[in-house]
C-alpha positions in Angstrom: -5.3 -4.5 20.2 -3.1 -2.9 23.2 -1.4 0.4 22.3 2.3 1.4 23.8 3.6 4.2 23.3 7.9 4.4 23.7 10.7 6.8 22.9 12.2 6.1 19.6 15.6 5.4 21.1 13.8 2.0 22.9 12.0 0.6 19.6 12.8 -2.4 18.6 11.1 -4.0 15.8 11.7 -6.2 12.5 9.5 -6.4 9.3 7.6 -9.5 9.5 8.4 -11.9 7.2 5.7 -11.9 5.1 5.6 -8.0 5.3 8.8 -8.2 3.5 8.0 -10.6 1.3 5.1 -9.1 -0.2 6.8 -5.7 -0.2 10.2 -7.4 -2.1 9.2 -5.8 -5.3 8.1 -2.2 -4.6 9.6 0.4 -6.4 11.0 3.6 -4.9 13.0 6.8 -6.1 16.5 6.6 -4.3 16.4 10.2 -3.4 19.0 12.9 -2.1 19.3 13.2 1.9 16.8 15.0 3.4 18.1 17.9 6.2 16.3 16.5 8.9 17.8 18.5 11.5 15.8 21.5 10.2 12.8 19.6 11.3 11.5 21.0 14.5 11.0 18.5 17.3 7.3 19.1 17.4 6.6 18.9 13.8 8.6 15.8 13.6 6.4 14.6 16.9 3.2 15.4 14.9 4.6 13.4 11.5 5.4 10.2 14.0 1.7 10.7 15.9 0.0 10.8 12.5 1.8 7.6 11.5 1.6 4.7 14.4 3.4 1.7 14.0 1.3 -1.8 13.4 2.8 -4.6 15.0 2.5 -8.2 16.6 4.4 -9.9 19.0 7.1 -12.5 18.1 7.1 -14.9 20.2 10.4 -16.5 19.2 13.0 -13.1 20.2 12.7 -9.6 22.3 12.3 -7.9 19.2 8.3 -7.6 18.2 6.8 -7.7 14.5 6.7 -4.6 12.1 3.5 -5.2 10.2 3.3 -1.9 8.1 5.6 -0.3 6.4 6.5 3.6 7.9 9.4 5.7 6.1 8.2 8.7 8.4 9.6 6.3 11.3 12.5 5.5 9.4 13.4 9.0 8.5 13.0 10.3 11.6 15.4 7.9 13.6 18.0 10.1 12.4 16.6 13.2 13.7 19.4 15.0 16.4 16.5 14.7 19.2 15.1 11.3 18.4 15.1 10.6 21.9 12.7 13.1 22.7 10.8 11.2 20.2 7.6 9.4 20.7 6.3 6.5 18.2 2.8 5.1 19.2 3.2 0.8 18.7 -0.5 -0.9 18.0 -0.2 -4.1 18.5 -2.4 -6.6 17.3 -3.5 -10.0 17.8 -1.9 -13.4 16.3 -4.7 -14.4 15.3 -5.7 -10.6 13.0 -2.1 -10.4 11.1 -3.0 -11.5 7.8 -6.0 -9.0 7.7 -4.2 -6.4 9.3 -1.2 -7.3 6.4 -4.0 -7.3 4.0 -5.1 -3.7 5.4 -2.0 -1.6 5.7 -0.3 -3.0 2.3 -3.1 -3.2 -0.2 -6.7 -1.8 1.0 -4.8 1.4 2.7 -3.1 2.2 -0.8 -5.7 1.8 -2.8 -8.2 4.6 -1.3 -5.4 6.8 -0.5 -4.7 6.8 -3.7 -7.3 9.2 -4.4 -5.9 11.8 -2.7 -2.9 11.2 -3.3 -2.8 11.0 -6.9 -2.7 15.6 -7.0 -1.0 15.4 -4.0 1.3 18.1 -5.2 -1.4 20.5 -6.7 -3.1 20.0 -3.4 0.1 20.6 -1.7 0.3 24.0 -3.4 -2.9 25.1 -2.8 -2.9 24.6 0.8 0.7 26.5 0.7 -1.4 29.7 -0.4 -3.6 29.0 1.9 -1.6 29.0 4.7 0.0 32.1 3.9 -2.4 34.3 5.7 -3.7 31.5 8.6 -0.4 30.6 10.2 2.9 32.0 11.0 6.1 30.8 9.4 4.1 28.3 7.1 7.1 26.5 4.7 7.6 27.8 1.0 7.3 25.5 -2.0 10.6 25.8 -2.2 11.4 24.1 1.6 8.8 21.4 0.8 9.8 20.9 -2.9 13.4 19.9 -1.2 11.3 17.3 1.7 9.6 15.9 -1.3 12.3 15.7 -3.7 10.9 17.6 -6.7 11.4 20.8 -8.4 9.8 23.2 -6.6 7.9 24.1 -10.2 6.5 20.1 -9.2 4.6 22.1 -6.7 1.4 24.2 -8.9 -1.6 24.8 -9.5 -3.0 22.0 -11.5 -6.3 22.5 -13.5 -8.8 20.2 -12.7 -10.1 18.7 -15.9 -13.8 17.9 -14.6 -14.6 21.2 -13.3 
């Protein structure tokens, strides 16, 4: 695997074939425009570093493989500084695309899932928390907007186990 890491402005990539074939019937909310130019530069630098880009060469054009979907990447390339933007490209072997395929669309998911499945309880939780650790921490209301829910969305949830 060789890492590159380029301005946003000079990415060029393409969902791979079969990325997009597998990935034809995935449902998603259509959702209102997010104000991204509220998002500060380092916070949106922090979203991209948390959220490298898989890809493989194509040997065919100048324009390399996109092997993993990324929405953060997608969002972002409409940020008013999004060249002073860094995205972090992995790029992977011919011959390790099918597991890394395999990996990112259906294994990564799956135990994700996990966490994500209160992710809005959680979210409000760590919103309280944050109250007294940092300075200028986003209301529920702020984040309510990013994630496209009613801010009531983001609560306390009672954990039926315990």
């Amino acid at each position: 695997m060789k890492v590159k890491r380029l301005a946003m402005n000079q990415v060029k990539l393409r969902h791979h074939p079969t990325l997009s074939q597998i990935t034809c019937h995935d449902h998603f909310a259509l959702t209102s425009p997010v104000d991204i130019q509220r998002l500060p530069l380092q916070v949106a630098q922090t979203l991209l570093d948390l959220s490298p880009v898989l890809a493989c060469k194509n040997p065919d054009e100048p324009i390399d493989w996109q092997l993993n979907s990324n929405p953060t990447l997608e969002l972002l390339k409409h940020h008013p500084a999004q060249h002073k933007l860094y995205i972090s490209i992995l790029y992977m072997p011919a011959e390790v695309v099918d597991d890394t395929l395999i990996g990112a669309l259906l294994f990564a998911p799956a135990l994700n899932y996990r966490e994500n499945n209160k992710l809005l309880s959680n979210l409000s939780h760590r919103v309280q928390q944050t109250k007294s650790r940092l300075t200028q921490p986003p209301s529920k209301k702020q984040l309510a907007q990013w994630a496209n829910v009613k801010p009531s969305a983001i609560r306390h949830i009672k954990d039926i186990n315990g």
